[in-house]
N, CA, C and O atoms as a DFTB+ gen file, in Angstrom:
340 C
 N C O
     1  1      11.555      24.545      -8.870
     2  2      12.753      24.060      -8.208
     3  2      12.411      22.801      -7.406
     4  3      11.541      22.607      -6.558
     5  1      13.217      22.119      -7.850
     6  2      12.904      20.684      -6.805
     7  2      13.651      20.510      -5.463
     8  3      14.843      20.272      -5.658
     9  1      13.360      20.551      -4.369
    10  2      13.831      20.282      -2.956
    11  2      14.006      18.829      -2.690
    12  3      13.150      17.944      -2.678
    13  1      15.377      18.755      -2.464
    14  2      15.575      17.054      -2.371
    15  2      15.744      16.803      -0.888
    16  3      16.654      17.327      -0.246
    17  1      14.903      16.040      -0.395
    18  2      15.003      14.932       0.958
    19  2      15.843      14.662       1.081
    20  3      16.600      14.277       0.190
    21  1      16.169      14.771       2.626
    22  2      17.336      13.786       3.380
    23  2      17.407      12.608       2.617
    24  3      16.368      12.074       2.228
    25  1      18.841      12.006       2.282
    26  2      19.377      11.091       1.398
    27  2      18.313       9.575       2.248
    28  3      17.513       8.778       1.756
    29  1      18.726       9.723       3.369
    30  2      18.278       8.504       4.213
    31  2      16.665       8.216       4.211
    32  3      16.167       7.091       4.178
    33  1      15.980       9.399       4.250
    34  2      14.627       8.726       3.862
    35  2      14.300       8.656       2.330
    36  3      13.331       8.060       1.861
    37  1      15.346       9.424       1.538
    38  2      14.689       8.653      -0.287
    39  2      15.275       7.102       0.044
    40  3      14.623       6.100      -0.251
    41  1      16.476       7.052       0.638
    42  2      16.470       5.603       0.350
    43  2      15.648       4.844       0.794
    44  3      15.226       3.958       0.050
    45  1      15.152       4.953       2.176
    46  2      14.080       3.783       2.661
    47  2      13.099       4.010       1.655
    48  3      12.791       3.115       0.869
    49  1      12.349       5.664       1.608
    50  2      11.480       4.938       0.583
    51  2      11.642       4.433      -0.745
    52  3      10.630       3.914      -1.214
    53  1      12.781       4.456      -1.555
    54  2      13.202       3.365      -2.654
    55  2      13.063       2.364      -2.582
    56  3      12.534       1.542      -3.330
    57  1      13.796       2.267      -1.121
    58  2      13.504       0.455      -1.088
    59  2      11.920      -0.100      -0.595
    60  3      11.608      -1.257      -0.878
    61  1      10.944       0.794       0.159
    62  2       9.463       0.760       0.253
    63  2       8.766       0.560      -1.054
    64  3       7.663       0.049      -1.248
    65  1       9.503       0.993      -1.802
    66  2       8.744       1.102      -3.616
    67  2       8.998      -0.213      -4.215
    68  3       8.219      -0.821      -4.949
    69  1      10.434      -0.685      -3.745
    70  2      10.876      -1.713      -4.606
    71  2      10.229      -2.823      -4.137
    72  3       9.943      -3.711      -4.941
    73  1       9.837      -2.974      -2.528
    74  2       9.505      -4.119      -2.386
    75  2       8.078      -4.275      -2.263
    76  3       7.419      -5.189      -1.767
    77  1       7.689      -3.048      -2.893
    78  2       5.915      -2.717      -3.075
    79  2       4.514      -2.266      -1.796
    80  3       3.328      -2.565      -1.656
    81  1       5.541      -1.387      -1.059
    82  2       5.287      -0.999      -0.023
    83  2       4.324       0.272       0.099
    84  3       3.279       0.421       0.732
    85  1       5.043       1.131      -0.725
    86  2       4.546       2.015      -1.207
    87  2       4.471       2.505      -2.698
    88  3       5.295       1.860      -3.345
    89  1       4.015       3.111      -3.232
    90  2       3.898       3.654      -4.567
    91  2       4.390       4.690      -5.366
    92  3       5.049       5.350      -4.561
    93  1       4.479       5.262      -6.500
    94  2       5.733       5.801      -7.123
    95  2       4.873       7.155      -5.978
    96  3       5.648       7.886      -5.361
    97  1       3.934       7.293      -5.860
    98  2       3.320       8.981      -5.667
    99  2       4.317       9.434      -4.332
   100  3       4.962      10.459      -4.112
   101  1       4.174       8.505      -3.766
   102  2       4.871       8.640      -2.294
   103  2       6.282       9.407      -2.441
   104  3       6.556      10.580      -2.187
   105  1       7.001       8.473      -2.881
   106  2       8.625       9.114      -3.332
   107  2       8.501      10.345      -4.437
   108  3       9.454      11.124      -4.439
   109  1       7.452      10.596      -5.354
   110  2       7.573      11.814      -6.271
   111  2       6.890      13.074      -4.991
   112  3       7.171      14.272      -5.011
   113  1       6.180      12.553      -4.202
   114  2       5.677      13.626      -3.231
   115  2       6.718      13.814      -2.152
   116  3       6.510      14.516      -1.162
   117  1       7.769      13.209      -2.361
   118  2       8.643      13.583      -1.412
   119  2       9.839      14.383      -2.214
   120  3      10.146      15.524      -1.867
   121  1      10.496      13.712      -3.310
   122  2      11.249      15.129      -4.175
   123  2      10.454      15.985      -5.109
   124  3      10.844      16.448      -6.180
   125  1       9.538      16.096      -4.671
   126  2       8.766      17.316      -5.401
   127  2       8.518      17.511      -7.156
   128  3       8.424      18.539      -7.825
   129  1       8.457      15.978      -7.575
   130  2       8.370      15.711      -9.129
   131  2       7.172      15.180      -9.245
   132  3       6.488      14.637      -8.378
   133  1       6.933      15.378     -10.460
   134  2       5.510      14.440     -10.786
   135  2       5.364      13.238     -10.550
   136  3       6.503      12.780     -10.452
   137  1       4.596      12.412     -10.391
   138  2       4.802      10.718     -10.228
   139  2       5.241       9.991     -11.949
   140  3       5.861       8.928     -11.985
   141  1       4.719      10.911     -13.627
   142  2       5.436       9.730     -14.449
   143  2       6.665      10.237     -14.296
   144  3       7.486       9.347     -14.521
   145  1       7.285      11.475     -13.959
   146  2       8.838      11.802     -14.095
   147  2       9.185      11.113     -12.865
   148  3      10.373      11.435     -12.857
   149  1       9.030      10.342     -11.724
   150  2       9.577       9.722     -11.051
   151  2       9.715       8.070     -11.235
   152  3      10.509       7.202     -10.871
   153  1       8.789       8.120     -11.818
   154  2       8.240       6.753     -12.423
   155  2       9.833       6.263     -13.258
   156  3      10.693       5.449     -12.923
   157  1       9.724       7.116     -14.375
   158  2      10.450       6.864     -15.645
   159  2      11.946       7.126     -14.703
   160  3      12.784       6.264     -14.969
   161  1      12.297       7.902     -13.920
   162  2      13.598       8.187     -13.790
   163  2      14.012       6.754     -12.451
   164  3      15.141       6.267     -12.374
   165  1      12.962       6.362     -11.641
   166  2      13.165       4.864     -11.313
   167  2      13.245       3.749     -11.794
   168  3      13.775       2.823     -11.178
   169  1      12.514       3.569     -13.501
   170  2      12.777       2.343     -14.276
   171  2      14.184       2.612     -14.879
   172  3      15.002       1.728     -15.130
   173  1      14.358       3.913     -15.077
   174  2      15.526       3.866     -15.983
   175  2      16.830       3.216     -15.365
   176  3      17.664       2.470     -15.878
   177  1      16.718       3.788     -14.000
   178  2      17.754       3.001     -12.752
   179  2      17.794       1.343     -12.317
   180  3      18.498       0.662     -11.571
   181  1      16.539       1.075     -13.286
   182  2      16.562      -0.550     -12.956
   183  2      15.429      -0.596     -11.423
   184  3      14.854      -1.609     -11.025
   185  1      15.372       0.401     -10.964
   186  2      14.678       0.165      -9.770
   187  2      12.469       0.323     -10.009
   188  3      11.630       1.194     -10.237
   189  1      12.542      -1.187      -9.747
   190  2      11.079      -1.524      -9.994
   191  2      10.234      -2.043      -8.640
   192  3      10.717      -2.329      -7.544
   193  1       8.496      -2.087      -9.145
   194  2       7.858      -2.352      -7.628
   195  2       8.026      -4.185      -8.111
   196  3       8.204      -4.704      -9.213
   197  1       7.895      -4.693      -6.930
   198  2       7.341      -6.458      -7.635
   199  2       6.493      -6.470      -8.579
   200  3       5.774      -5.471      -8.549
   201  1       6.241      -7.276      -9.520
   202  2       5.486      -7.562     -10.133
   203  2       4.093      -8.364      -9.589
   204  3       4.240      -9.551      -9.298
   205  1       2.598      -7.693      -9.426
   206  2       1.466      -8.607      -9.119
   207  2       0.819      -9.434     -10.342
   208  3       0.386      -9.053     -11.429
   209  1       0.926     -10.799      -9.713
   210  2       0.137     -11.729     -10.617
   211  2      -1.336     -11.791     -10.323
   212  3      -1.701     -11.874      -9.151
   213  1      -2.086     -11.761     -11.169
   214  2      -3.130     -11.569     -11.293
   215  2      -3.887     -13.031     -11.705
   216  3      -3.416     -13.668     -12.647
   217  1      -5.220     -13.611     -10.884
   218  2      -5.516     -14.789     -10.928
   219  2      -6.913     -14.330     -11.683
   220  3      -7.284     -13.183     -11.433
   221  1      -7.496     -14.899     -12.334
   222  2      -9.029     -14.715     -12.837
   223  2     -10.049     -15.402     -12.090
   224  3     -11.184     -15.676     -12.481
   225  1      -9.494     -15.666     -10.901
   226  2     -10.779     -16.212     -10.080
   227  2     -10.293     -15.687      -8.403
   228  3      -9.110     -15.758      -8.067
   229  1     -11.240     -15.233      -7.568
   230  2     -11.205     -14.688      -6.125
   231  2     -12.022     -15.361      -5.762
   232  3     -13.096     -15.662      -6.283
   233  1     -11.188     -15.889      -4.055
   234  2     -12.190     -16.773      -3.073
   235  2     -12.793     -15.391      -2.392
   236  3     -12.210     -14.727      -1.535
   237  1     -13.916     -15.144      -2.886
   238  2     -14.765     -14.444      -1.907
   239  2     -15.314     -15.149      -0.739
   240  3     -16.005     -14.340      -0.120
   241  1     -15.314     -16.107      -0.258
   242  2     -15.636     -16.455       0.888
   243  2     -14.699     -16.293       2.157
   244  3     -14.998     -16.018       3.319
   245  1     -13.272     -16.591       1.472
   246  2     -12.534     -15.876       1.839
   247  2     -12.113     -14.933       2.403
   248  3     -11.498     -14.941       3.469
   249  1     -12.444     -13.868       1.645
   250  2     -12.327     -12.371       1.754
   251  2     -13.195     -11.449       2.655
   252  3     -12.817     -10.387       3.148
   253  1     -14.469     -12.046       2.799
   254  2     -15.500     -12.158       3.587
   255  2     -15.399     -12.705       5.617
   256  3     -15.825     -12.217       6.663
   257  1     -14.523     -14.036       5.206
   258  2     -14.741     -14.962       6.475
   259  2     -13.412     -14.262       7.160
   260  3     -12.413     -13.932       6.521
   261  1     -13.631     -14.061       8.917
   262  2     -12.265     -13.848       9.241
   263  2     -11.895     -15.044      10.168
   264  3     -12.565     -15.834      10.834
   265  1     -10.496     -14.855       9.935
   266  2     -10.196     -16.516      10.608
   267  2     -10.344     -17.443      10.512
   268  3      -9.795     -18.251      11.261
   269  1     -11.219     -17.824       9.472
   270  2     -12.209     -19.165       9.046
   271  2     -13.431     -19.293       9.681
   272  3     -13.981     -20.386       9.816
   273  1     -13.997     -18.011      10.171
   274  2     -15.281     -18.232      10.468
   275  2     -16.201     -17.009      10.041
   276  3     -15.439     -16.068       9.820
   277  1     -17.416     -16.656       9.849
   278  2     -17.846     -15.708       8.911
   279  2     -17.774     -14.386       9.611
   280  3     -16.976     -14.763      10.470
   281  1     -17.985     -13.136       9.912
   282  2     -18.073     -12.284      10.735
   283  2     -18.649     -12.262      11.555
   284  3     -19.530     -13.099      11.359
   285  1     -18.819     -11.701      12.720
   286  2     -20.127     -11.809      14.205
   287  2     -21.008     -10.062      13.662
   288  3     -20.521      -8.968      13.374
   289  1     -22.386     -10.544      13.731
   290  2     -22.639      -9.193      13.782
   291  2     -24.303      -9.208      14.788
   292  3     -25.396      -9.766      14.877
   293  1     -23.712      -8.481      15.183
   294  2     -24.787      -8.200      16.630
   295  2     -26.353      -8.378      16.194
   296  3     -26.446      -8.250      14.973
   297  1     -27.240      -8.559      16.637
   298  2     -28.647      -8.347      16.606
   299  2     -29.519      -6.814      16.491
   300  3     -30.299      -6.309      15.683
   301  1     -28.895      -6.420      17.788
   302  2     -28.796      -5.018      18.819
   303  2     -27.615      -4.689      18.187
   304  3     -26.731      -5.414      17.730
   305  1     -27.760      -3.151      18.240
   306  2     -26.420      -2.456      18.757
   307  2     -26.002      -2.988      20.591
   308  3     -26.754      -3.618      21.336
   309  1     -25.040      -2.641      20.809
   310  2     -24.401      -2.442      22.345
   311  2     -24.789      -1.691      23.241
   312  3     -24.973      -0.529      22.878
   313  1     -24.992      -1.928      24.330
   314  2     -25.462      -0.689      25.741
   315  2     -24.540      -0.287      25.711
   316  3     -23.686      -0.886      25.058
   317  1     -24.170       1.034      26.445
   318  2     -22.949       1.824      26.843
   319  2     -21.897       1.907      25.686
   320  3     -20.771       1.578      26.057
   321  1     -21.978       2.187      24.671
   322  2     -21.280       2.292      23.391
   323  2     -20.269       1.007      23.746
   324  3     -19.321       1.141      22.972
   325  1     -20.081      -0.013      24.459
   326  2     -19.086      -0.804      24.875
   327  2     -19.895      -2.389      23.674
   328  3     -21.059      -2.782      23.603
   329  1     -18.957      -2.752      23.135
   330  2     -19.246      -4.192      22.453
   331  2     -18.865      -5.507      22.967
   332  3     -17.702      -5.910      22.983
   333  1     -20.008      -6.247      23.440
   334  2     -19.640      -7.074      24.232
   335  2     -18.962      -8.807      22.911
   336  3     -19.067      -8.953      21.693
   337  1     -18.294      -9.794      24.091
   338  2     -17.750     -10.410      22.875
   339  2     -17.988     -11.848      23.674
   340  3     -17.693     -12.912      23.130
């Protein structure tokens, strides 16, 4: 038997799905269906996540650096479990 959620939170999370917030598991773990039977019964409605474009190259330096500068990492650990800055 499937137990259906307050109307008001399937909708937010519909619209969390649509705008790729969250994932089909989320909303099938909330009406109590599998994720492809939620899957399929959200495409069929037209309701999809964004589409991710996918680049064949990553700035790992990037991904690495925060702020534009590389990470700080201590020498020492910290006295007094406190991290000084």
């Amino acid at each position: 038997m499937r137990v259906r959620p307050p109307r008001r939170i399937m909708e937010r999370a519909v619209e969390a799905y649509r705008t790729g917030h969250i994932g089909v598991r989320a909303i099938a773990s909330l009406s109590g269906a599998e994720p492809r039977t939620t899957e399929r019964e959200l495409d069929e409605a037209g309701i999809r996540p964004p589409q991710v474009v996918l680049s064949g190259r990553v700035d790992v330096r990037g991904l690495i650096a925060r702020r534009g500068r590389p990470a700080h990492r201590a020498t020492e650990p910290p006295e007094n479990g406190q991290e000084q800055r």
